[in-house]
C-alpha positions in Angstrom: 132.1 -139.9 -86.5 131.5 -142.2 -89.1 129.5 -141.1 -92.5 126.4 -143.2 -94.1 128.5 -145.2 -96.2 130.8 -147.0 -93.3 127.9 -146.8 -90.8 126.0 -149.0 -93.4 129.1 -151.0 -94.5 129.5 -151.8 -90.7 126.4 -152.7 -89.2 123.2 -153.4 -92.7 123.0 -157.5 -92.4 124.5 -157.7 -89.0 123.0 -157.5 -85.6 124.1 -154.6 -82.7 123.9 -155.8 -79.0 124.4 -153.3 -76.3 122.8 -150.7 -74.1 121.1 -147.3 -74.4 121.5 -145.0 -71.6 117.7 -143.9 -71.3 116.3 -147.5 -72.5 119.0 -150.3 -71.1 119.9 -153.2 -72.8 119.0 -154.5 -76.8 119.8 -156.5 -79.5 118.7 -155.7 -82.5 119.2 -157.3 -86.4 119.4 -154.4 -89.1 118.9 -156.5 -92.4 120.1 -155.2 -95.6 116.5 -154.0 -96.8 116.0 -151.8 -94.0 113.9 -153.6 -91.6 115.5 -154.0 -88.2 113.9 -157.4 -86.1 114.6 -157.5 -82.1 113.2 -160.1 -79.7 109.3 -159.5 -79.9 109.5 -156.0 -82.2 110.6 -154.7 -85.4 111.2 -151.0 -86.8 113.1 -149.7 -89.8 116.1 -148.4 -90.4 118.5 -145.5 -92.9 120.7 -143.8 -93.3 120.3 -140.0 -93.5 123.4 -138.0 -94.3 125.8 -139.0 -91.6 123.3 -140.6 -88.9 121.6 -143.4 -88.6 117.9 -143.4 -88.1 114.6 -145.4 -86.7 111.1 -145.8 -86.9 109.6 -148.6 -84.2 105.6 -148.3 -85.3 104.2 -144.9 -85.1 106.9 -143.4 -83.0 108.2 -140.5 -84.9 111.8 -141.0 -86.8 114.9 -140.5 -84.4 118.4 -140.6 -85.8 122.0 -141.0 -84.3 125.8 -140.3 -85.3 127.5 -143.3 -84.9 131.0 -143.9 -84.0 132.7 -147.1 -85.0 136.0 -148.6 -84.0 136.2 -151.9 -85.5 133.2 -154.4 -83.6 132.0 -151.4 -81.3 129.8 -148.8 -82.1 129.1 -145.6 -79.8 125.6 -144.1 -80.8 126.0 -139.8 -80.5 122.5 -137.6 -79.5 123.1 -134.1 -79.6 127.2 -134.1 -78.9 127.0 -136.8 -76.2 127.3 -140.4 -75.9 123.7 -142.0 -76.0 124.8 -145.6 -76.0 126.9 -148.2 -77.1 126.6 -151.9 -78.9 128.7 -154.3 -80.3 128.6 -155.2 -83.9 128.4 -159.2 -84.1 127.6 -161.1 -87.7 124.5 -161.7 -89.4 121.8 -162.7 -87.3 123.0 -165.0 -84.4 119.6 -164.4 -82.3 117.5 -165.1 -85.3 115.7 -162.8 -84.8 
């Protein structure tokens, strides 16, 4: 698993496309200040010990471990692989 400082070094000013196992497919652009922009949404983003976590309006905070090898992350619930994305640069949907 990677800890808050290479899960932020990885993915804060780049975008992560992939899919989630409960909610399919996204793309979404995690900007340095926190704010994370997808297609027609936005949320906010941190990093909380080792885990990576989310708020989407006034849906309560959920957070993931994150594995990384090099461009592809694996998002971890609860031991078991929740989903997985693939890191790309910046913002190429500008979002």
């Amino acid at each position: 698993m990677a800890t808050g400082d290479q899960i932020k070094s990885a993915i804060a000013g780049n975008t992560v496309q992939g899919k989630m196992i409960k909610t399919g497919d996204y793309a979404e652009h995690y900007a340095a200040d926190g704010t994370i922009k997808g297609k027609d949404y936005s949320g906010k983003w941190s990093i909380k010990d080792n885990t990576m976590c989310f708020v989407y309006g006034s849906d309560p905070e959920m957070c993931w471990g994150v594995k990384i090898d090099g461009d592809k992350v694996t998002w971890m619930k609860d031991g078991q692989e929740d989903g997985t994305g693939q890191i790309l640069p910046g913002n190429p949907n500008n979002f």
